[in-house]
C-alpha positions, 0 to 999 in steps of 0.5 A: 532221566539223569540222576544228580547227586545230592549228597556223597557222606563217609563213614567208619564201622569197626568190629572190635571182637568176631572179625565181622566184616559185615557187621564193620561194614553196616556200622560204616553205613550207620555211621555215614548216615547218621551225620546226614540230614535230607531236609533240603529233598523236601523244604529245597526240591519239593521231593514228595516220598524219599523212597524215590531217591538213589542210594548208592553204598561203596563199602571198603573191607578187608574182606570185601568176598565175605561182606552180605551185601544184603545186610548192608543195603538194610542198614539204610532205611529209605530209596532204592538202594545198591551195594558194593565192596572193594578192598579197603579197610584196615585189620589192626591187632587186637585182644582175642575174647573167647565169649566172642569167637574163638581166634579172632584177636584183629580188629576190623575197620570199614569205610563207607560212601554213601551217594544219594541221588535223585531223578531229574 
């Protein structure tokens, strides 16, 4: 069965303080999946249970090596999911806070694409 997509969105996630790259990265995923609503699964297709679609995440990092993709793949709540990382992203200077981390004074950005597809 082939699976066409349905909808591709973009997202952004920053970690301000730490340099968590997997944290920027399932703020990208939030992000991307929050500006998307899948009525048209259900009131367009009929689609009956949305943990039948494909969820695809392409996340861009800085450090994509050091990203947990299963944290990642959690931060979407529905279908069967997959996650990846590539080079990406952006490390900008920013305002070391000790209460955050020691030497962490970069901001890390992500981006997200998130692709969900179905069966047809």
């Amino acid at each position: 069965m082939a699976k066409k997509r349905f909808i591709v969105e973009f997202g952004t996630g920053i970690d301000l303080h730490g340099e968590d790259v997997t944290k920027a990265a399932c703020r990208a995923v939030d992000n991307a999946i929050s500006k998307s609503c899948l009525c048209g699964l259900v009131e367009i297709l009929g689609l009956q249970d949305l943990e039948d679609v494909h969820v695809e995440i392409l996340v861009a990092s800085p450090r994509p090596e050091q990203i947990d993709l299963d944290q990642v793949r959690d931060a979407v709540p529905i279908g069967h999911r997959t996650a990846h990382a590539v080079e990406g992203g952006m490390m900008a200077q920013g305002l070391c806070v000790a209460q955050f981390g020691p030497e962490c004074d970069q901001v890390v950005v992500a981006n997200a694409a998130i692709t969900v597809s179905i069966d047809q």
